[in-house]
PALUMMAR-62122 format. One record per residue: residue number from 1; x, y, z of N, C-alpha, C, O in turn. Coordinates in Angstrom, 2 decimals, decimal comma. Layout:
<pts>
{pt NUM {X Y Z} {X Y Z} {X Y Z} {X Y Z}}
...
</pts>
This chain:
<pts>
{pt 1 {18,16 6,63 -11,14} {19,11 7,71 -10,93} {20,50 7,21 -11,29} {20,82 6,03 -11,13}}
{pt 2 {21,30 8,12 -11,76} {22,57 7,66 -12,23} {23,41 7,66 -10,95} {23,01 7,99 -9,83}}
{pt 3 {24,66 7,22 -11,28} {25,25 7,56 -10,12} {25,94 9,03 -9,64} {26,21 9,15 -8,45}}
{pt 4 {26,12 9,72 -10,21} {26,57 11,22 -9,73} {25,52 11,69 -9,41} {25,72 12,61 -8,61}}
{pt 5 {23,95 11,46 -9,72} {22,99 12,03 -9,16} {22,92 11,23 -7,76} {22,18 11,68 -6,89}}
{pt 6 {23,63 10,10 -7,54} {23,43 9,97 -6,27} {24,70 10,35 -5,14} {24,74 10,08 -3,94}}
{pt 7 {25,54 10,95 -5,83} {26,43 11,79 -4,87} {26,22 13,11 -4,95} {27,01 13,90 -4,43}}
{pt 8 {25,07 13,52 -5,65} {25,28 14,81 -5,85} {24,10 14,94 -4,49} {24,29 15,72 -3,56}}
{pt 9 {22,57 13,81 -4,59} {22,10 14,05 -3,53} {21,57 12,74 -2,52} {20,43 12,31 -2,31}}
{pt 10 {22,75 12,37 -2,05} {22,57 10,90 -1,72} {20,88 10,68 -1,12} {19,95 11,49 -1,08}}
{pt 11 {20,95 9,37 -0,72} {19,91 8,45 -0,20} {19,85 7,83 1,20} {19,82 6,63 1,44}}
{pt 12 {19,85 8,89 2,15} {20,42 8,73 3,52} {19,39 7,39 4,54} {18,40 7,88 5,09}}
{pt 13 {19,56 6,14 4,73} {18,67 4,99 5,16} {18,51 5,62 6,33} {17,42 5,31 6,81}}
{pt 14 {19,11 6,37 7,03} {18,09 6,58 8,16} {17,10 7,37 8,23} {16,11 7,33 8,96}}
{pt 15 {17,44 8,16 7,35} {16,84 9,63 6,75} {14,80 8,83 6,26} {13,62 9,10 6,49}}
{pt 16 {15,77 7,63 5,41} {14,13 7,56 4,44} {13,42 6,41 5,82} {12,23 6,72 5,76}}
{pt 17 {13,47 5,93 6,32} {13,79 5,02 7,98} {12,91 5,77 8,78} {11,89 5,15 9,08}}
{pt 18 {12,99 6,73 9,16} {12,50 8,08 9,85} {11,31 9,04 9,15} {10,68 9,90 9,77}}
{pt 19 {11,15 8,75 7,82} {10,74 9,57 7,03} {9,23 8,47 7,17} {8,13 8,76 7,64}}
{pt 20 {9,75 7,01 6,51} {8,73 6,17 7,01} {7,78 5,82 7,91} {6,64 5,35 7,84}}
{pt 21 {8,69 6,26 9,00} {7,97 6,14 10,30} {6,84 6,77 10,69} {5,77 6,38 11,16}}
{pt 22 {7,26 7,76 10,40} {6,67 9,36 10,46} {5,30 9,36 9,70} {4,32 9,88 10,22}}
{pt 23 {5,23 8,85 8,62} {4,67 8,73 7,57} {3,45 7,76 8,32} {2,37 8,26 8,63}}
{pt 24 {3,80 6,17 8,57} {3,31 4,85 9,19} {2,58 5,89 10,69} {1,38 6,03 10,45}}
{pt 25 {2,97 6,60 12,05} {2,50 7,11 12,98} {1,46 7,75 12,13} {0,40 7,13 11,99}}
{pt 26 {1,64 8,97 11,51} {0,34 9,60 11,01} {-1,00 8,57 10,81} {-2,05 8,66 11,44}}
{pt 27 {-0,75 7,79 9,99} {-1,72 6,81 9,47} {-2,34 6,12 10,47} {-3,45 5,60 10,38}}
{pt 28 {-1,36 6,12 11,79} {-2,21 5,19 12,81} {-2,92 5,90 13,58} {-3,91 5,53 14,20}}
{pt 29 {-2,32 7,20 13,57} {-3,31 7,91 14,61} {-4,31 8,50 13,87} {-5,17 8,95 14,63}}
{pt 30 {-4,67 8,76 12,25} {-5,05 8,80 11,81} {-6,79 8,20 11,65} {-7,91 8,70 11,61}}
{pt 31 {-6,15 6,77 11,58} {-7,49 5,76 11,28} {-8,33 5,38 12,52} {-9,26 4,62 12,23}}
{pt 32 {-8,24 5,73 13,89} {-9,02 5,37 14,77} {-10,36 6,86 14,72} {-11,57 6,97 14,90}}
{pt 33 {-9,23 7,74 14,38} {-10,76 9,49 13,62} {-11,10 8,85 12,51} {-12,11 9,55 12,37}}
{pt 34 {-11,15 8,20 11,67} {-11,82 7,78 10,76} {-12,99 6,91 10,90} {-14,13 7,02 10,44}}
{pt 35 {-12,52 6,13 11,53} {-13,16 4,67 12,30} {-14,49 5,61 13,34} {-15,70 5,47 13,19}}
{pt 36 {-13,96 6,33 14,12} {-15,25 7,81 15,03} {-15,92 7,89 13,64} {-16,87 7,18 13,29}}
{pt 37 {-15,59 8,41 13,22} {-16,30 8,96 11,98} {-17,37 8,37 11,22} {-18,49 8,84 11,07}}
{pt 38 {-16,81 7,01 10,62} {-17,35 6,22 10,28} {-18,96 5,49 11,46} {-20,13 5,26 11,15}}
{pt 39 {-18,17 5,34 12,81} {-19,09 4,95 13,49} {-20,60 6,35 13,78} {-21,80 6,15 13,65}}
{pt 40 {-19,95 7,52 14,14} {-20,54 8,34 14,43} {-22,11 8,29 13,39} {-23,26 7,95 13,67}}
{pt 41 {-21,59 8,69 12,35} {-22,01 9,15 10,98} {-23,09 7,48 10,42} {-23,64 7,39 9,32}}
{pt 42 {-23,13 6,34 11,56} {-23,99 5,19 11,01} {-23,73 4,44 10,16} {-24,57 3,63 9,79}}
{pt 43 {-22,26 4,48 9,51} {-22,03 3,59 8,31} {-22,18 2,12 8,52} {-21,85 1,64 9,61}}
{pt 44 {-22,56 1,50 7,74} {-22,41 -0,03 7,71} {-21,89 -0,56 6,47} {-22,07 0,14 5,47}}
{pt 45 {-21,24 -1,72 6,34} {-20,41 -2,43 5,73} {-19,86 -1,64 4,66} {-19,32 -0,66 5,19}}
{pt 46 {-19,72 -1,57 3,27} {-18,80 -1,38 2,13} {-18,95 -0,05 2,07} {-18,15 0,34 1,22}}
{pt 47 {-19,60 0,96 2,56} {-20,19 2,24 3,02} {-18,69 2,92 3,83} {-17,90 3,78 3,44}}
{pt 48 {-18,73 2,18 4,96} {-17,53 2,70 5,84} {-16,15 2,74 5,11} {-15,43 3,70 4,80}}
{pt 49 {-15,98 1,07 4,88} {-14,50 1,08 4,47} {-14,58 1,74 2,74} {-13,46 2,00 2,28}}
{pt 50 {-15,02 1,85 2,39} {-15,07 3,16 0,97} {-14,54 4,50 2,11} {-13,52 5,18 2,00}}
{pt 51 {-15,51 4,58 3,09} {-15,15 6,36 3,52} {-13,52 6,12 4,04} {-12,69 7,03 3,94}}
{pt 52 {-13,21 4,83 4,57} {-12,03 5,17 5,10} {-11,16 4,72 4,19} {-10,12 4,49 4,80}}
{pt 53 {-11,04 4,49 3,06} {-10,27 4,37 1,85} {-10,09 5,61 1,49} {-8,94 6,05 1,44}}
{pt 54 {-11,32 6,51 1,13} {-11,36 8,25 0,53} {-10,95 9,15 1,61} {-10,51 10,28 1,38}}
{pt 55 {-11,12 8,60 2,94} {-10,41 9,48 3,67} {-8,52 9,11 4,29} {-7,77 9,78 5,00}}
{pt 56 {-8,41 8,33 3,91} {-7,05 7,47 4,00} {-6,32 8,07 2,60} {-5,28 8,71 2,72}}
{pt 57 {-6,54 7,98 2,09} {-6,29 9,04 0,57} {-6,20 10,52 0,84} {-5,39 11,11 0,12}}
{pt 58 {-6,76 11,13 1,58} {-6,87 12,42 1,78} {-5,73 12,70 2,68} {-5,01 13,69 2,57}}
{pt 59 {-5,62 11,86 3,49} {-5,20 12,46 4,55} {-3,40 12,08 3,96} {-2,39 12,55 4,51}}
{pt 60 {-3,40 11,40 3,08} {-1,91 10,71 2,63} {-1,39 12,31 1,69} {-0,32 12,91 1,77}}
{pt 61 {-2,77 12,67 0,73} {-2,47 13,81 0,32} {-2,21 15,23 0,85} {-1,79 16,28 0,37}}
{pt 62 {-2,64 14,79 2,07} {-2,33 16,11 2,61} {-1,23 15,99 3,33} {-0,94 17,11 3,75}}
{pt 63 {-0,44 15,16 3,71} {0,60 14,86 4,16} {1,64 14,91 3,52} {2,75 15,15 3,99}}
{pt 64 {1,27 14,59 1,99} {2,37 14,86 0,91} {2,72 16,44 0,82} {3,81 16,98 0,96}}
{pt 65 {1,46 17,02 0,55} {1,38 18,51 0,61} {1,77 19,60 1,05} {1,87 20,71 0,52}}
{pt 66 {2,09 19,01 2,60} {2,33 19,50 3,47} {3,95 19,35 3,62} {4,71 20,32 3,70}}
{pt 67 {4,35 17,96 3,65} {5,74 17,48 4,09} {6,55 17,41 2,52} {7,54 17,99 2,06}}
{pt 68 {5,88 16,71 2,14} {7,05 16,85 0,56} {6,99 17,41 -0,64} {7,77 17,07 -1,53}}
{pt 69 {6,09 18,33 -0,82} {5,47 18,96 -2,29} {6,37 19,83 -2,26} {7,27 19,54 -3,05}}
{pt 70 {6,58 21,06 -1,54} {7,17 22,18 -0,89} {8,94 21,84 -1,40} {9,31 22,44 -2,42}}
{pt 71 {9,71 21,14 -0,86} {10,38 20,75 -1,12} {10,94 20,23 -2,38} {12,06 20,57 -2,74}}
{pt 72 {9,98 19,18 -3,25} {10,50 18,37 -4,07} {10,26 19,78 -5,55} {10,83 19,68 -6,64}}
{pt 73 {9,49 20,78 -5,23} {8,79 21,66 -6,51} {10,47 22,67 -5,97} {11,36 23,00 -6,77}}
{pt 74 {10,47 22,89 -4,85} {11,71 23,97 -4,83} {13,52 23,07 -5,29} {14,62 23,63 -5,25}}
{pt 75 {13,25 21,64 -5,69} {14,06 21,26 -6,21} {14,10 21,01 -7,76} {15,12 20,87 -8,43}}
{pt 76 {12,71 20,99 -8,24} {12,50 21,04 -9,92} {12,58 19,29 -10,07} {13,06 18,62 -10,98}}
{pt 77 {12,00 18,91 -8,97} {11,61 17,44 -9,12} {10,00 17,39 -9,84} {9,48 18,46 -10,15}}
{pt 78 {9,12 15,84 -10,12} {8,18 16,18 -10,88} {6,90 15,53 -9,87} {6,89 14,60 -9,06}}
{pt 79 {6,05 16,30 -10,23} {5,15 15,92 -8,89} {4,66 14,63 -8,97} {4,68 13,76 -9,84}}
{pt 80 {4,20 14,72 -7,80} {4,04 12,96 -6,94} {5,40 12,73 -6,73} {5,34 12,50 -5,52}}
{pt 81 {6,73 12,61 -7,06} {7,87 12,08 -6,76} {8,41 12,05 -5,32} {9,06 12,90 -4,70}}
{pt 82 {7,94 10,81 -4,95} {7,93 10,68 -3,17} {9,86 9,99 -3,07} {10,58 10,10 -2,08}}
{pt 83 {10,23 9,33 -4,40} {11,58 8,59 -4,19} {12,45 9,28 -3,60} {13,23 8,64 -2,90}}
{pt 84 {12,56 10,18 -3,64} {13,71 10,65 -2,72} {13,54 11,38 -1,50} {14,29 12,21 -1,00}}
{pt 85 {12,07 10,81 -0,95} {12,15 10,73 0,38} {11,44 9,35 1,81} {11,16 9,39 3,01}}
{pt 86 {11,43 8,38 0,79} {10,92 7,37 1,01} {11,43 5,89 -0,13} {12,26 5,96 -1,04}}
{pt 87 {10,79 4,89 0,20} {11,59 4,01 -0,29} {10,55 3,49 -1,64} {10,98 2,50 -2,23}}
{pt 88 {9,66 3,88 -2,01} {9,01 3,59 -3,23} {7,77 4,57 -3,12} {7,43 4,94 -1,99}}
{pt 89 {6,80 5,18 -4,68} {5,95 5,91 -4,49} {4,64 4,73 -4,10} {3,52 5,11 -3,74}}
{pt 90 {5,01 3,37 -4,24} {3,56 2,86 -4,12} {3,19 2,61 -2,94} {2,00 2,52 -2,66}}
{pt 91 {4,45 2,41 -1,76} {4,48 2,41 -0,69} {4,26 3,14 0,26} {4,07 2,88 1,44}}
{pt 92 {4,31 4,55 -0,56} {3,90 6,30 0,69} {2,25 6,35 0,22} {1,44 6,84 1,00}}
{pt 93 {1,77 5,81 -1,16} {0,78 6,31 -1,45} {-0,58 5,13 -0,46} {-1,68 5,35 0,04}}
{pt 94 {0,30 3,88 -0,60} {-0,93 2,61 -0,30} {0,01 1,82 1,29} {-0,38 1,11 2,21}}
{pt 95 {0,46 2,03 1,16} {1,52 1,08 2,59} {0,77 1,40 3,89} {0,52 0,40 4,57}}
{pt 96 {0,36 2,55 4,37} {-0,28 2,67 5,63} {-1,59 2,44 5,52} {-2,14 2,31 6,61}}
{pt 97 {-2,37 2,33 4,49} {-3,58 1,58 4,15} {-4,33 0,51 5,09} {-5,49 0,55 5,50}}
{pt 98 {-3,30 -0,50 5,30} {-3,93 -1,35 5,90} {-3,15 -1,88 7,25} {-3,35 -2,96 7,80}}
{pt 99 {-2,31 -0,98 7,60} {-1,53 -0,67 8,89} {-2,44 -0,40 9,57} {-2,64 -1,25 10,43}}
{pt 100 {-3,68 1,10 9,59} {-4,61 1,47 10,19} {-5,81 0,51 9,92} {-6,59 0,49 10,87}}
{pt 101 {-6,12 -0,20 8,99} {-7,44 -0,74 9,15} {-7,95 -1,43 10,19} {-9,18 -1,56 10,19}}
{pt 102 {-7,06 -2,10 11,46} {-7,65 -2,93 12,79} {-8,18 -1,67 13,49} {-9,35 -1,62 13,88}}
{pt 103 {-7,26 -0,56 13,68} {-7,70 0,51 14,47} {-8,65 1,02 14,17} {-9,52 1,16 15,03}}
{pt 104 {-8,85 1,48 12,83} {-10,39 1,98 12,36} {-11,15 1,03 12,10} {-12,23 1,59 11,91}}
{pt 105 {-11,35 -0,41 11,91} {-12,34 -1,40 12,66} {-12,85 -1,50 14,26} {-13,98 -1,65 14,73}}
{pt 106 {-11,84 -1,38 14,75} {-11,94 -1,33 16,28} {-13,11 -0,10 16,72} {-14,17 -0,44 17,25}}
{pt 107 {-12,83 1,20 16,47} {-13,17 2,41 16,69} {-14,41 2,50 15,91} {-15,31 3,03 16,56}}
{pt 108 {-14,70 2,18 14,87} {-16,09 2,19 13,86} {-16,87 1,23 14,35} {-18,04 1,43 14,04}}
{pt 109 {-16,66 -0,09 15,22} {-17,92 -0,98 15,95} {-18,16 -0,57 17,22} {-19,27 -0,61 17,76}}
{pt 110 {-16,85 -0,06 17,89} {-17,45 1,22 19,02} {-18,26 1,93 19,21} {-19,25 1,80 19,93}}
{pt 111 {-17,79 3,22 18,24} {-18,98 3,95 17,96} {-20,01 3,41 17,06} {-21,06 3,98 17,37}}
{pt 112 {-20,16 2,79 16,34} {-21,36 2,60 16,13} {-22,33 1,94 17,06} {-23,55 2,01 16,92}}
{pt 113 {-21,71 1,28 18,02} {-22,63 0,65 18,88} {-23,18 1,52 19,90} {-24,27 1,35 20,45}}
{pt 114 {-22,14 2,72 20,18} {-22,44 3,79 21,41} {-23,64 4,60 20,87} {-24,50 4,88 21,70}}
{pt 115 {-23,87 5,10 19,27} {-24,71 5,72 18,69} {-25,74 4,87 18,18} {-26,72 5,56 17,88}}
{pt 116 {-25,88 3,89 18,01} {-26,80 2,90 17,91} {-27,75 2,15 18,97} {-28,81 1,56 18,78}}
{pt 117 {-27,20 2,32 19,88} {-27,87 1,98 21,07} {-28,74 3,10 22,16} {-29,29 2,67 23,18}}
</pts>
């Protein structure tokens, strides 16, 4: 971005700070229903963490969908363009990835043991 595009719509750190956060909570409360899921449903090894990769993906997309699509299309920005509400696109797309993975480990040997037994 040049610089008049960044006074025209600055880059507020608490703004993208908050935006992160927000972003990081979803994902955690996120991956312990995944991890149910996974356990419920009998998965074992490369089975599970595939589902909670495709569903960790889903749920990032629907979060985009929901929180920044709306917005960035009523500005004539180009889709996927998470930068100007977060601090990189590789980071909104893959960053909570493996934030949730202890929790949906935790929750997927749970249940699988509660339904297995």
């Amino acid at each position: 971005m040049s610089e008049r595009q960044y006074q025209i719509n600055p880059l507020v750190q608490e703004s993208m700070i908050h935006n992160g956060r927000i972003l990081s909570n979803f994902q955690s409360i996120t991956a312990p229903l995944f991890g149910v899921t996974a356990g419920v449903l009998g998965l074992e090894s490369y089975t599970g963490f595939l589902l909670y990769f495709v569903l960790s993906i889903i749920a990032t997309v629907m979060f985009y969908t929901i929180q920044i699509a709306p917005s960035s299309l009523a500005a004539g920005k180009a889709a996927f363009d998470t930068s100007r509400y977060y601090y990189g696109s590789v980071s909104f797309w893959t960053g909570g990835i493996f934030n949730g993975l202890s929790g949906f480990i935790l929750t997927w040997t749970l249940f699988y043991g509660l339904v297995q037994a």
